[in-house]
mmCIF entry with sequence, helices, sheets and N, C-alpha, C, O atoms, coordinates in Angstrom:
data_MODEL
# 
_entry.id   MODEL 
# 
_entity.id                         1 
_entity.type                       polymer 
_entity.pdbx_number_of_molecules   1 
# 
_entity_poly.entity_id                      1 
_entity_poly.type                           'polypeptide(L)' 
_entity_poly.nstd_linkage                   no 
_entity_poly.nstd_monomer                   no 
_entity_poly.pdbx_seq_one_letter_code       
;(UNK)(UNK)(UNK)(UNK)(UNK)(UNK)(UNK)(UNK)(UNK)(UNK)(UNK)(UNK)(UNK)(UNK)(UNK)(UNK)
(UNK)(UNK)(UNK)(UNK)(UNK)(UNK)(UNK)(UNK)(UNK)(UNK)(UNK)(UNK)(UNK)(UNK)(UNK)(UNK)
(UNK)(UNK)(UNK)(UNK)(UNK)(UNK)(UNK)(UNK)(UNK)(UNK)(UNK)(UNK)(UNK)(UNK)(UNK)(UNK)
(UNK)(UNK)(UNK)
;
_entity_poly.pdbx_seq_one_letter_code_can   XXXXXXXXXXXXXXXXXXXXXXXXXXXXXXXXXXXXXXXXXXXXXXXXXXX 
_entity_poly.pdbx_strand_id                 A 
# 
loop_
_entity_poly_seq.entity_id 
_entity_poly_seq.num 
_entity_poly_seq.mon_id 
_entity_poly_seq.hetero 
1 1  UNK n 
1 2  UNK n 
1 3  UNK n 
1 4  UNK n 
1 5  UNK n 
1 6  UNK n 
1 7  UNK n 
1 8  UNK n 
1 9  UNK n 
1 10 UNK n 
1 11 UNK n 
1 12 UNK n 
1 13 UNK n 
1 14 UNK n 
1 15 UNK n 
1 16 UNK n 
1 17 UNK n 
1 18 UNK n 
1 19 UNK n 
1 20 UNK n 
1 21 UNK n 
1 22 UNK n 
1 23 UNK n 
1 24 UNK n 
1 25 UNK n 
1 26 UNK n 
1 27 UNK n 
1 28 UNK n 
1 29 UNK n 
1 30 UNK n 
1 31 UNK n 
1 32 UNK n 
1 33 UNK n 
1 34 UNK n 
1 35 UNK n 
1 36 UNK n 
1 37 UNK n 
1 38 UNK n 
1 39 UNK n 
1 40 UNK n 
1 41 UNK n 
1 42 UNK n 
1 43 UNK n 
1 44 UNK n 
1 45 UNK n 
1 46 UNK n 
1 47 UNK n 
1 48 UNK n 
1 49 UNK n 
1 50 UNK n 
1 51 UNK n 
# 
_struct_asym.id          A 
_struct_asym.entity_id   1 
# 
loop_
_struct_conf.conf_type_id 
_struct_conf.id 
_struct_conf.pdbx_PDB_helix_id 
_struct_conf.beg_label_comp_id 
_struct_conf.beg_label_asym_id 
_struct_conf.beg_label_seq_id 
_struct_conf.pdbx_beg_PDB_ins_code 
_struct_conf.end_label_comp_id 
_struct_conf.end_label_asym_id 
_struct_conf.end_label_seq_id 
_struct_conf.pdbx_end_PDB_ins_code 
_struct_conf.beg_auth_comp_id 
_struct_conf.beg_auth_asym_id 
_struct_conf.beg_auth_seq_id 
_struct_conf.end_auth_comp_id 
_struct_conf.end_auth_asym_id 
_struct_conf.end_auth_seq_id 
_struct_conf.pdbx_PDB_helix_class 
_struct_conf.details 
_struct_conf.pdbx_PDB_helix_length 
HELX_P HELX_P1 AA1 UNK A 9  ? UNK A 20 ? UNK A 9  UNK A 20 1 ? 12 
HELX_P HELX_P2 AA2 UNK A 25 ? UNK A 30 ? UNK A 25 UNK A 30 1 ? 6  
HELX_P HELX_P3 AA3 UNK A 38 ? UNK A 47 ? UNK A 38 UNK A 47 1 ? 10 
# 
_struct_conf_type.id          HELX_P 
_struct_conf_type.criteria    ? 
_struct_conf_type.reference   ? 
# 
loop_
_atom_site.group_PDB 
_atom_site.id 
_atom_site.type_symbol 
_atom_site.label_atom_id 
_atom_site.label_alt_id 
_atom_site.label_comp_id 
_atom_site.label_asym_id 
_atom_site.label_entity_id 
_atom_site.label_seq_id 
_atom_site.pdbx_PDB_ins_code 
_atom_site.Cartn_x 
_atom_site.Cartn_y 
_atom_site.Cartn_z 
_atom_site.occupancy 
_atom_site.B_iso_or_equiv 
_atom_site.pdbx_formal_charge 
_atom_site.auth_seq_id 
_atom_site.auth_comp_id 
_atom_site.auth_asym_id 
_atom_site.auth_atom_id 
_atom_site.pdbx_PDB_model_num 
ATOM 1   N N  . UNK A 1 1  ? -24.433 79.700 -54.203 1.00 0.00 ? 1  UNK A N  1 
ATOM 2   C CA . UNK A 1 1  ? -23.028 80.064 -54.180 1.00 0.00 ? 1  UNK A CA 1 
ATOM 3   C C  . UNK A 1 1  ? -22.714 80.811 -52.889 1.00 0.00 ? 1  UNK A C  1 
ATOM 4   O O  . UNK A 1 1  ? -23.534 81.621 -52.458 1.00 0.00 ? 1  UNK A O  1 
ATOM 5   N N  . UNK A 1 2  ? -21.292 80.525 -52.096 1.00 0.00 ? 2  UNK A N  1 
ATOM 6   C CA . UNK A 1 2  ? -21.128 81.278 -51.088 1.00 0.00 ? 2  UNK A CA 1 
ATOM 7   C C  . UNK A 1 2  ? -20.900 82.563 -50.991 1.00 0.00 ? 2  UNK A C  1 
ATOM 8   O O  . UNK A 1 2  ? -20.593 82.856 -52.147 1.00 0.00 ? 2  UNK A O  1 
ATOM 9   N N  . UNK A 1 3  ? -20.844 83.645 -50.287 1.00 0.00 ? 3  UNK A N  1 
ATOM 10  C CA . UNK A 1 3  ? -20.493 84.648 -50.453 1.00 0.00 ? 3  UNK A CA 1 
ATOM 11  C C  . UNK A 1 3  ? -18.709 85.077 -49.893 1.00 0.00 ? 3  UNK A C  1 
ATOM 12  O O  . UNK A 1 3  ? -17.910 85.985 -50.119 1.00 0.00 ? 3  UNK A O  1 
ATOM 13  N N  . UNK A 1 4  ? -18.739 83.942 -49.151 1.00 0.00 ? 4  UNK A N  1 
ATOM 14  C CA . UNK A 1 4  ? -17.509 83.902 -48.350 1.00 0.00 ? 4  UNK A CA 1 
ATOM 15  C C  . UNK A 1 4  ? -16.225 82.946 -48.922 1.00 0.00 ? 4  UNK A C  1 
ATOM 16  O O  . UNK A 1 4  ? -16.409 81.758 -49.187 1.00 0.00 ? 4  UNK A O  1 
ATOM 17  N N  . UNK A 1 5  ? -15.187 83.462 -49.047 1.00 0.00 ? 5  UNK A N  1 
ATOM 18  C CA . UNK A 1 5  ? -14.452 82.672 -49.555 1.00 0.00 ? 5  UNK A CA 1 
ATOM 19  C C  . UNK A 1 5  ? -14.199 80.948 -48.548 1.00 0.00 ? 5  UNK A C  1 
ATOM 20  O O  . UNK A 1 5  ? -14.676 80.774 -47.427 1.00 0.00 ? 5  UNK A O  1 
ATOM 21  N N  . UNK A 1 6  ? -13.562 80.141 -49.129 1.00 0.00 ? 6  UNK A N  1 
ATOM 22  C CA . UNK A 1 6  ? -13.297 78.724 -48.663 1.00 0.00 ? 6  UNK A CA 1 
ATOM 23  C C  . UNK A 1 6  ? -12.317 78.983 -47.319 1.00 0.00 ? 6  UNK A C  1 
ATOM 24  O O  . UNK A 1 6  ? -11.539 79.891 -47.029 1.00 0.00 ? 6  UNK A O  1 
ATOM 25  N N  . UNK A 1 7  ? -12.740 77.719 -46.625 1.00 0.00 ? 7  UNK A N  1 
ATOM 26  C CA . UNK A 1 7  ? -11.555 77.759 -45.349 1.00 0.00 ? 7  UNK A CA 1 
ATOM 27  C C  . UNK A 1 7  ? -10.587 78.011 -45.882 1.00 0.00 ? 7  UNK A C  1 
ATOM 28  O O  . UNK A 1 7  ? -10.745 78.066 -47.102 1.00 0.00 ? 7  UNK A O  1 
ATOM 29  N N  . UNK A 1 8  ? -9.202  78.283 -45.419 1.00 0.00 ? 8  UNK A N  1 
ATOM 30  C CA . UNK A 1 8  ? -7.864  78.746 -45.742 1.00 0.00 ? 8  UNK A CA 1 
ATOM 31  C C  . UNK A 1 8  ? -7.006  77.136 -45.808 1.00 0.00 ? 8  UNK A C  1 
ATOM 32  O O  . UNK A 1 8  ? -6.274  76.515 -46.578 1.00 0.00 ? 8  UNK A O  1 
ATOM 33  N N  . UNK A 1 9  ? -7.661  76.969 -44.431 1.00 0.00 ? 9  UNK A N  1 
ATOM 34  C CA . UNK A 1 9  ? -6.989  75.291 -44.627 1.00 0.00 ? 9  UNK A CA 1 
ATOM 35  C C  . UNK A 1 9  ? -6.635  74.291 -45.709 1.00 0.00 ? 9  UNK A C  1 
ATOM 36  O O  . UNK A 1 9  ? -5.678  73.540 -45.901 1.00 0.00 ? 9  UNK A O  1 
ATOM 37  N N  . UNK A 1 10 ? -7.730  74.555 -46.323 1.00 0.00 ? 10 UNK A N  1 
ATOM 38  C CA . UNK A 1 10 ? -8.330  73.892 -47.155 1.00 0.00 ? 10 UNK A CA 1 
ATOM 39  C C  . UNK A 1 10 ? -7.325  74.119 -48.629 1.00 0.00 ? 10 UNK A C  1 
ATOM 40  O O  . UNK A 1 10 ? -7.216  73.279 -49.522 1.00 0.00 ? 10 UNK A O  1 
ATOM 41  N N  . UNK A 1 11 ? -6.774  75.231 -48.602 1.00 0.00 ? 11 UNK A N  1 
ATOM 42  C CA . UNK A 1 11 ? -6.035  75.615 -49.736 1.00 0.00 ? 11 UNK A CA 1 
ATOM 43  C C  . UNK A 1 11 ? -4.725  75.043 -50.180 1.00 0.00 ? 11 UNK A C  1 
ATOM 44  O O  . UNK A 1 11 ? -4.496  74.609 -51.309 1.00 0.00 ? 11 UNK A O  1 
ATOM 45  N N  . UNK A 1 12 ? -3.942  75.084 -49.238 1.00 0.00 ? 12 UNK A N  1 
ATOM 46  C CA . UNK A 1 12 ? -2.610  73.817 -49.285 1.00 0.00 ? 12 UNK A CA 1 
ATOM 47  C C  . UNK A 1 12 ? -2.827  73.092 -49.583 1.00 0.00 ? 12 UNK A C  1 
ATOM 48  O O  . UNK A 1 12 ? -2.081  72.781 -50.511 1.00 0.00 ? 12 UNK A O  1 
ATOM 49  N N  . UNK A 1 13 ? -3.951  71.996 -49.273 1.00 0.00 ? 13 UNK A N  1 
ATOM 50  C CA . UNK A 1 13 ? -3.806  70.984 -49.701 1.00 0.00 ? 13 UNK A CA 1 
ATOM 51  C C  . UNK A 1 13 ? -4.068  71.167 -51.081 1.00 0.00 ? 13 UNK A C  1 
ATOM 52  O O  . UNK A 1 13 ? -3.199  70.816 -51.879 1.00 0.00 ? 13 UNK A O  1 
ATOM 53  N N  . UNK A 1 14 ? -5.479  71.825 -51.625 1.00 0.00 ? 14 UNK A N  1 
ATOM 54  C CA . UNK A 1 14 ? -5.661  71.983 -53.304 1.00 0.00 ? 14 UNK A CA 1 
ATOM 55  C C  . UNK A 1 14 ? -4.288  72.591 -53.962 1.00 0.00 ? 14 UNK A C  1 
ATOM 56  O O  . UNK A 1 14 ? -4.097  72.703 -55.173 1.00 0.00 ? 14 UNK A O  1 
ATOM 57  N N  . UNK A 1 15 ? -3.847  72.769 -53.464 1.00 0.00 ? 15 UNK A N  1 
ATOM 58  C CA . UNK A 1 15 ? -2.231  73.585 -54.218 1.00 0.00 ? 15 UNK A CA 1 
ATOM 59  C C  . UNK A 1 15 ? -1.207  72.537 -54.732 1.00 0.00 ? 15 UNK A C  1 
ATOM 60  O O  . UNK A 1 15 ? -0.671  72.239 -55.800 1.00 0.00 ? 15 UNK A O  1 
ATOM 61  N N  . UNK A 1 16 ? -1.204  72.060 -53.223 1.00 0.00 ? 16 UNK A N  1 
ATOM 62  C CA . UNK A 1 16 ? -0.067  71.132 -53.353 1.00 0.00 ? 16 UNK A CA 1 
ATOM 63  C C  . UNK A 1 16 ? -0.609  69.705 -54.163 1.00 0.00 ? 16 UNK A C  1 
ATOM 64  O O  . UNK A 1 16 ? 0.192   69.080 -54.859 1.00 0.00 ? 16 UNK A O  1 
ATOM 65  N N  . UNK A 1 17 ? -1.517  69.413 -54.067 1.00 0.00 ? 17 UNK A N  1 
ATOM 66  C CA . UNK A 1 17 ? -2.286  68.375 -54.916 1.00 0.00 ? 17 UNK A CA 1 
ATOM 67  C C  . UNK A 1 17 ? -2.213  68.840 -56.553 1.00 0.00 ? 17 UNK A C  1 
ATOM 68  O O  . UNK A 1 17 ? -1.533  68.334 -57.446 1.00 0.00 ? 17 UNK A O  1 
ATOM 69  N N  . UNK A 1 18 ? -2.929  69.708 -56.607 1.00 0.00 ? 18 UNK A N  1 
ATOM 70  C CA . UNK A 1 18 ? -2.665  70.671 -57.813 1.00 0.00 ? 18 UNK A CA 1 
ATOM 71  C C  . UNK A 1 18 ? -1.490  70.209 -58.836 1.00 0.00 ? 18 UNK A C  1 
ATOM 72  O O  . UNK A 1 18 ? -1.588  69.415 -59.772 1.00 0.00 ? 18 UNK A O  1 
ATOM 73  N N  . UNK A 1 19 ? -0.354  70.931 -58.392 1.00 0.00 ? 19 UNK A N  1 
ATOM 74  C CA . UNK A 1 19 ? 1.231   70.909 -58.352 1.00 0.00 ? 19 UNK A CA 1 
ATOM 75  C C  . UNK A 1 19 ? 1.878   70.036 -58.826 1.00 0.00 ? 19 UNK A C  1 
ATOM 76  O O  . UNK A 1 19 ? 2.812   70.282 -59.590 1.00 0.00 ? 19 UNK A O  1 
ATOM 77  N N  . UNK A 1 20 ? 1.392   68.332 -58.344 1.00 0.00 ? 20 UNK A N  1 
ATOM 78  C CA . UNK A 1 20 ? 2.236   67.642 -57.712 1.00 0.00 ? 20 UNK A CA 1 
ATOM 79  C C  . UNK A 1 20 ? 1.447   66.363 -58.422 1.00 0.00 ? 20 UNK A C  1 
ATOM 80  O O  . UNK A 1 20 ? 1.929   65.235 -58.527 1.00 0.00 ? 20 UNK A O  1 
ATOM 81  N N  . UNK A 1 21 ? 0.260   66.735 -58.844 1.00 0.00 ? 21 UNK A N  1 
ATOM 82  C CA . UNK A 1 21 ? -0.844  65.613 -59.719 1.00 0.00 ? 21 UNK A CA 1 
ATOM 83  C C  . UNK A 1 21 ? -0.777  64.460 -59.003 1.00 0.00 ? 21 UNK A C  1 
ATOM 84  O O  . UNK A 1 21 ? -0.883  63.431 -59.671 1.00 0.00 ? 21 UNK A O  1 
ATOM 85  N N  . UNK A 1 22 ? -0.549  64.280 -57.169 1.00 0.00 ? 22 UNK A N  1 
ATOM 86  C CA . UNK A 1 22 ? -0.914  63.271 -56.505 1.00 0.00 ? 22 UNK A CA 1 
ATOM 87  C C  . UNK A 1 22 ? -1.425  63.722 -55.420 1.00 0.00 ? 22 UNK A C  1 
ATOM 88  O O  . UNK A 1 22 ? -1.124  64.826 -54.967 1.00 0.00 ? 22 UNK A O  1 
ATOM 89  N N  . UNK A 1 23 ? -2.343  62.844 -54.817 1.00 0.00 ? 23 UNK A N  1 
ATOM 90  C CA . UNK A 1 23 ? -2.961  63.201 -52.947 1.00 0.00 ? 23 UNK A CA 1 
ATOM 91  C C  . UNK A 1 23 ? -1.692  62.151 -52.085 1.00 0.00 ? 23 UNK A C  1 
ATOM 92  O O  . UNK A 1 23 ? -1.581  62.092 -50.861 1.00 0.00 ? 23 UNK A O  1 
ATOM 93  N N  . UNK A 1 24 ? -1.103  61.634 -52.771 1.00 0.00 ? 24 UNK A N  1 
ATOM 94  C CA . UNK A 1 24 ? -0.385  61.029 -51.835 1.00 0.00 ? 24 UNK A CA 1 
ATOM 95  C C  . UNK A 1 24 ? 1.499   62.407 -51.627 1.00 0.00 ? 24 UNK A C  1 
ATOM 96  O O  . UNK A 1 24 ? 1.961   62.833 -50.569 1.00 0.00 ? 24 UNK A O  1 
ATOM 97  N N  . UNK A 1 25 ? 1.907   62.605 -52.725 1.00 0.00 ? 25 UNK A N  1 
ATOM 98  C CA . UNK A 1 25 ? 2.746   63.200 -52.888 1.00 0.00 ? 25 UNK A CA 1 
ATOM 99  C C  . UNK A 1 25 ? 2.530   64.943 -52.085 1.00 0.00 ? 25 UNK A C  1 
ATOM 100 O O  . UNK A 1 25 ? 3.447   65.672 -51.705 1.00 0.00 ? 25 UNK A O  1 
ATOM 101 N N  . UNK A 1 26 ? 0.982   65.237 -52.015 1.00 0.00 ? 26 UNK A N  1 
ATOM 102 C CA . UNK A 1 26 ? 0.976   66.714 -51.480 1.00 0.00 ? 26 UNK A CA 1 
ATOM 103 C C  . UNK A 1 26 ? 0.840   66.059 -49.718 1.00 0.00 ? 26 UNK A C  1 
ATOM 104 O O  . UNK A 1 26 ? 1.433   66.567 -48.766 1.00 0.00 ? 26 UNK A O  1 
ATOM 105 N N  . UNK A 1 27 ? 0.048   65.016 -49.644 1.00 0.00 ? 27 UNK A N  1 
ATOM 106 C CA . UNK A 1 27 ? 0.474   64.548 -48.063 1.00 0.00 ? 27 UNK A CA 1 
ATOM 107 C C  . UNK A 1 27 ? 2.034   64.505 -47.353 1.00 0.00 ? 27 UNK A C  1 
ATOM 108 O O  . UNK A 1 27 ? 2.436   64.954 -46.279 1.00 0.00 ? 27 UNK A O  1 
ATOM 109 N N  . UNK A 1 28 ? 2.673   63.813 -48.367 1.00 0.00 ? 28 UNK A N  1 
ATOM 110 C CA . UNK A 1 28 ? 4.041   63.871 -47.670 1.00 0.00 ? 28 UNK A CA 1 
ATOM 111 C C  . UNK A 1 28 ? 4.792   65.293 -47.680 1.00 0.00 ? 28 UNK A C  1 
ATOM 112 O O  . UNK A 1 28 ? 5.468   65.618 -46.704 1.00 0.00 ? 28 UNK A O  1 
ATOM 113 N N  . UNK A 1 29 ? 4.692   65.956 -48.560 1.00 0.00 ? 29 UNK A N  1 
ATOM 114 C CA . UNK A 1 29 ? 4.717   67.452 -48.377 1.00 0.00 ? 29 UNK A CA 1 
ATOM 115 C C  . UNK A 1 29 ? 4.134   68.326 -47.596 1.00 0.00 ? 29 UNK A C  1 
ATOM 116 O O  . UNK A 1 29 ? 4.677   69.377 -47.256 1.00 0.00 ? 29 UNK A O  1 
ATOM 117 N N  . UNK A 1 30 ? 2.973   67.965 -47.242 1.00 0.00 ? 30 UNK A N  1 
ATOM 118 C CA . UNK A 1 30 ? 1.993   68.848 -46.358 1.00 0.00 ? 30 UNK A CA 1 
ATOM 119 C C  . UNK A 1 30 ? 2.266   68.005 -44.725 1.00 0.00 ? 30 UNK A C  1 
ATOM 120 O O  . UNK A 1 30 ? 1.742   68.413 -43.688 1.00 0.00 ? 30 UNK A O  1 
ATOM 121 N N  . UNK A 1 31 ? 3.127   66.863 -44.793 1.00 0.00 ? 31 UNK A N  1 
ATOM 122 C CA . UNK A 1 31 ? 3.198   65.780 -43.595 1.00 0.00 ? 31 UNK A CA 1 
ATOM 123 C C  . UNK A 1 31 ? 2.075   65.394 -42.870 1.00 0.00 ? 31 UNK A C  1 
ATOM 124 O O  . UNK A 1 31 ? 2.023   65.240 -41.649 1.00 0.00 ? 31 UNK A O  1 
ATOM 125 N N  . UNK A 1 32 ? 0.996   65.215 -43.845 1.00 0.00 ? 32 UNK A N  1 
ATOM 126 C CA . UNK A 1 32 ? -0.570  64.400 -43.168 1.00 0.00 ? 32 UNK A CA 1 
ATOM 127 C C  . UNK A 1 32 ? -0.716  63.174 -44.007 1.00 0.00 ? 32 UNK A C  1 
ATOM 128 O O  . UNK A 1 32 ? 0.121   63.007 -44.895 1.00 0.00 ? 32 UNK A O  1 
ATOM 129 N N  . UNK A 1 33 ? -1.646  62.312 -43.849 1.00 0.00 ? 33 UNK A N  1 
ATOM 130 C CA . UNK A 1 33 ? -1.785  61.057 -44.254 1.00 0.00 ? 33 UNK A CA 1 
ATOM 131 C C  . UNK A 1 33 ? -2.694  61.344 -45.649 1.00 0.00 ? 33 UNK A C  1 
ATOM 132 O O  . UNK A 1 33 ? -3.469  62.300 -45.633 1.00 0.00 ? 33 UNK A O  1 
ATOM 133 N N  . UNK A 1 34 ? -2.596  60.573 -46.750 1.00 0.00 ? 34 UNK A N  1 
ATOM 134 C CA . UNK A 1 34 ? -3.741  60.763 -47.879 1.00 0.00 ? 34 UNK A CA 1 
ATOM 135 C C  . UNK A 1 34 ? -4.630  60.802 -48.152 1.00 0.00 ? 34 UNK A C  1 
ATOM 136 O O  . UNK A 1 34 ? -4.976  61.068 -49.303 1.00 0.00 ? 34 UNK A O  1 
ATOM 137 N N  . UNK A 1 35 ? -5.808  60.418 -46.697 1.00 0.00 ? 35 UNK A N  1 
ATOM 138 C CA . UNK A 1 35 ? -7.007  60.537 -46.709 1.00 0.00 ? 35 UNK A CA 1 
ATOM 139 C C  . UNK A 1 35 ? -7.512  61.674 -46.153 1.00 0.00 ? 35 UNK A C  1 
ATOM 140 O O  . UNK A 1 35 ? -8.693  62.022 -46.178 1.00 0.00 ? 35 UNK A O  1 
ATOM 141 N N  . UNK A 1 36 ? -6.524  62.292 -45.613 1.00 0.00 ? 36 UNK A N  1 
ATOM 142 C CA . UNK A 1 36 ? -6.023  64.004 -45.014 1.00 0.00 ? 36 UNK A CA 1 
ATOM 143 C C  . UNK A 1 36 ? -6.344  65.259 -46.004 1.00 0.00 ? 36 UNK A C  1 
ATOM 144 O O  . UNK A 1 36 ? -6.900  66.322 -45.729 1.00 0.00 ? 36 UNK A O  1 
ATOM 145 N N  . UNK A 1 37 ? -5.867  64.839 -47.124 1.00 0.00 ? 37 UNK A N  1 
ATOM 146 C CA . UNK A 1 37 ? -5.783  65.451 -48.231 1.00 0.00 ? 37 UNK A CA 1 
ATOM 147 C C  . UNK A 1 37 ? -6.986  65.261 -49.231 1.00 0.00 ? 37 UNK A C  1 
ATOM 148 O O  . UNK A 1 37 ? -7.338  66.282 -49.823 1.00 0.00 ? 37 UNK A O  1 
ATOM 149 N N  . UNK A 1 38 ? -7.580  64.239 -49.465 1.00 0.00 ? 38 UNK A N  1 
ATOM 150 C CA . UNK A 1 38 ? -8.337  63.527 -50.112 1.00 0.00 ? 38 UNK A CA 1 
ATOM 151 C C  . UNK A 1 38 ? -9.492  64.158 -49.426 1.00 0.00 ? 38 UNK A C  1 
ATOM 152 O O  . UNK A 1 38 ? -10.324 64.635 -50.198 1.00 0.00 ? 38 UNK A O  1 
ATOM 153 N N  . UNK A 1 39 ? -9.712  64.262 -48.299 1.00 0.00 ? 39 UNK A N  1 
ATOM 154 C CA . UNK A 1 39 ? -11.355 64.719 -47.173 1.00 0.00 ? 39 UNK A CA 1 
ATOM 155 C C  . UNK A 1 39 ? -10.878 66.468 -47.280 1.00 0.00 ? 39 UNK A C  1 
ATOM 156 O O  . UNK A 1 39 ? -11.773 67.150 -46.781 1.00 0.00 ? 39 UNK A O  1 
ATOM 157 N N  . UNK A 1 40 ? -10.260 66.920 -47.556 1.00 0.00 ? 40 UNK A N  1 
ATOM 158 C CA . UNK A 1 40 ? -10.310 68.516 -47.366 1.00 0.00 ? 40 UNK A CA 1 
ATOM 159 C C  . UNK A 1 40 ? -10.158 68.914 -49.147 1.00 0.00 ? 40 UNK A C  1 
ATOM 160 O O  . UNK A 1 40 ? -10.858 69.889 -49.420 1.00 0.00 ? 40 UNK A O  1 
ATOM 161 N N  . UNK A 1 41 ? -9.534  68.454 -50.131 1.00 0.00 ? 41 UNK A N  1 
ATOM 162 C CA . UNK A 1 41 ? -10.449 68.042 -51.460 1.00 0.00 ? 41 UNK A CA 1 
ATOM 163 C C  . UNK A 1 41 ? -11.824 68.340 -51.714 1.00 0.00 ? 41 UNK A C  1 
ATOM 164 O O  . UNK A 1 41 ? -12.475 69.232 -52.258 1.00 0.00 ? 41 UNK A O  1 
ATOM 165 N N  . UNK A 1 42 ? -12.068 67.005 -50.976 1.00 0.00 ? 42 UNK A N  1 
ATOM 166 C CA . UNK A 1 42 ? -13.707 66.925 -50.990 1.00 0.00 ? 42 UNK A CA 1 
ATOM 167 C C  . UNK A 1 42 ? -14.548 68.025 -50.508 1.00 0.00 ? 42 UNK A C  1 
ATOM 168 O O  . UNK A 1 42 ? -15.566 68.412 -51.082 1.00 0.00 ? 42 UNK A O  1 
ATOM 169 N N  . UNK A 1 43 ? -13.939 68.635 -49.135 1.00 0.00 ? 43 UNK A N  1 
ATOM 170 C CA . UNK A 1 43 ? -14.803 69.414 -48.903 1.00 0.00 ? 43 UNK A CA 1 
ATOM 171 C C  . UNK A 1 43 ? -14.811 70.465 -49.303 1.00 0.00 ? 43 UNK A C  1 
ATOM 172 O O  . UNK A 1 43 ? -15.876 71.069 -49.178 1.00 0.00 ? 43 UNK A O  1 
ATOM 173 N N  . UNK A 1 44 ? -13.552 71.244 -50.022 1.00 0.00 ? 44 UNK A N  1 
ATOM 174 C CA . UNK A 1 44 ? -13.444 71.787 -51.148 1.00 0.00 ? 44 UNK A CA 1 
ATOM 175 C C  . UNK A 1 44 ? -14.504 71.604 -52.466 1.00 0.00 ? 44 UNK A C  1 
ATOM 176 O O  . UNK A 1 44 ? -15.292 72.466 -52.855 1.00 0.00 ? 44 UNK A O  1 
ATOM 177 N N  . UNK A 1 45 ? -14.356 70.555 -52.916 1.00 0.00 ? 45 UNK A N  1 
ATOM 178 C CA . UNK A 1 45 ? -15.238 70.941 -53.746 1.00 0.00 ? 45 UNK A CA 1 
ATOM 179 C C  . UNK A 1 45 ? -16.792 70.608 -53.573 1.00 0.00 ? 45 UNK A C  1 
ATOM 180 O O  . UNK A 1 45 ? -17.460 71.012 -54.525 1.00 0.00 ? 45 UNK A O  1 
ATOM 181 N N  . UNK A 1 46 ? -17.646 69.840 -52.381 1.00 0.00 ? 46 UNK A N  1 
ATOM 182 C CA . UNK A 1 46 ? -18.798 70.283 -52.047 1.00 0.00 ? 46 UNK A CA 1 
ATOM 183 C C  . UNK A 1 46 ? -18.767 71.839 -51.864 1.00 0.00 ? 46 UNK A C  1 
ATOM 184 O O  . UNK A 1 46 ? -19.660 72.389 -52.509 1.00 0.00 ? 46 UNK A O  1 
ATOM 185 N N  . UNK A 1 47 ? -17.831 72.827 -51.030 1.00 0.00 ? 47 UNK A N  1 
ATOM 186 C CA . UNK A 1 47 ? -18.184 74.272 -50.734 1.00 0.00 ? 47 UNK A CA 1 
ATOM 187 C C  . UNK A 1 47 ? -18.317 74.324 -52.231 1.00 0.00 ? 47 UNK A C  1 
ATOM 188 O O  . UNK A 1 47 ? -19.469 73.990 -52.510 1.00 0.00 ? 47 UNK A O  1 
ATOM 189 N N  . UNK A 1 48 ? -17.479 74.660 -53.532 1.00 0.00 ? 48 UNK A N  1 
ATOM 190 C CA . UNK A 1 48 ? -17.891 75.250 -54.386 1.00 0.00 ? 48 UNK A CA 1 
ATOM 191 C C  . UNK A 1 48 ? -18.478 74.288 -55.781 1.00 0.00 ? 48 UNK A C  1 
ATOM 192 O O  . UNK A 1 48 ? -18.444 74.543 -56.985 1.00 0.00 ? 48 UNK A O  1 
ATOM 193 N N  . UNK A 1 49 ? -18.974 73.185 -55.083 1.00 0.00 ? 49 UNK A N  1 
ATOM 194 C CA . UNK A 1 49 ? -20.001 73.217 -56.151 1.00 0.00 ? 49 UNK A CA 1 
ATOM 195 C C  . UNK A 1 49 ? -19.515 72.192 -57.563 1.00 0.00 ? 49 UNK A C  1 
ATOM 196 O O  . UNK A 1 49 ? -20.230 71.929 -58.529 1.00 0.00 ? 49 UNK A O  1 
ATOM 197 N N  . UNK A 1 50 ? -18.070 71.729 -57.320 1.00 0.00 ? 50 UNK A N  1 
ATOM 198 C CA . UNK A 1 50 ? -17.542 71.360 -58.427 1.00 0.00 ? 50 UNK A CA 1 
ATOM 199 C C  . UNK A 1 50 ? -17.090 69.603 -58.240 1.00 0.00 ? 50 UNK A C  1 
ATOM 200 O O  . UNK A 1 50 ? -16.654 69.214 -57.157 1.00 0.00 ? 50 UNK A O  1 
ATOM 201 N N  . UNK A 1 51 ? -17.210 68.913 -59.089 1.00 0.00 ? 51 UNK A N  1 
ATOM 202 C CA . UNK A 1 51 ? -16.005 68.304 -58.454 1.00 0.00 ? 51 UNK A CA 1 
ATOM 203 C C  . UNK A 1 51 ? -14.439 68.318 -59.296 1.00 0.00 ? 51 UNK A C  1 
ATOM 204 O O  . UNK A 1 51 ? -13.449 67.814 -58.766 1.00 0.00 ? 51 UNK A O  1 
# 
């Protein structure tokens, strides 16, 4: 487990994904493409461990 919290970056997108129960719908909100959202997800949940 890390000791350090997750990139910050990384958080908008889990929010707005979250929110919004699409990677395509938090892209056009966040104005990046869905695989944008989908790869910082991911690396989200490799850092903690989940998917």
């Amino acid at each position: 487990m890390h000791t350090t919290p997750p990139p910050i970056q990384w958080l908008p997108a889990f929010e707005s994904a979250a929110r919004l129960l699409s990677f395509r719908k938090a892209a056009d909100e966040l104005c990046v493409s869905p695989p944008a959202i989908s790869q910082q997800i991911k690396s989200l949940e490799e850092y903690i461990g989940v998917s």
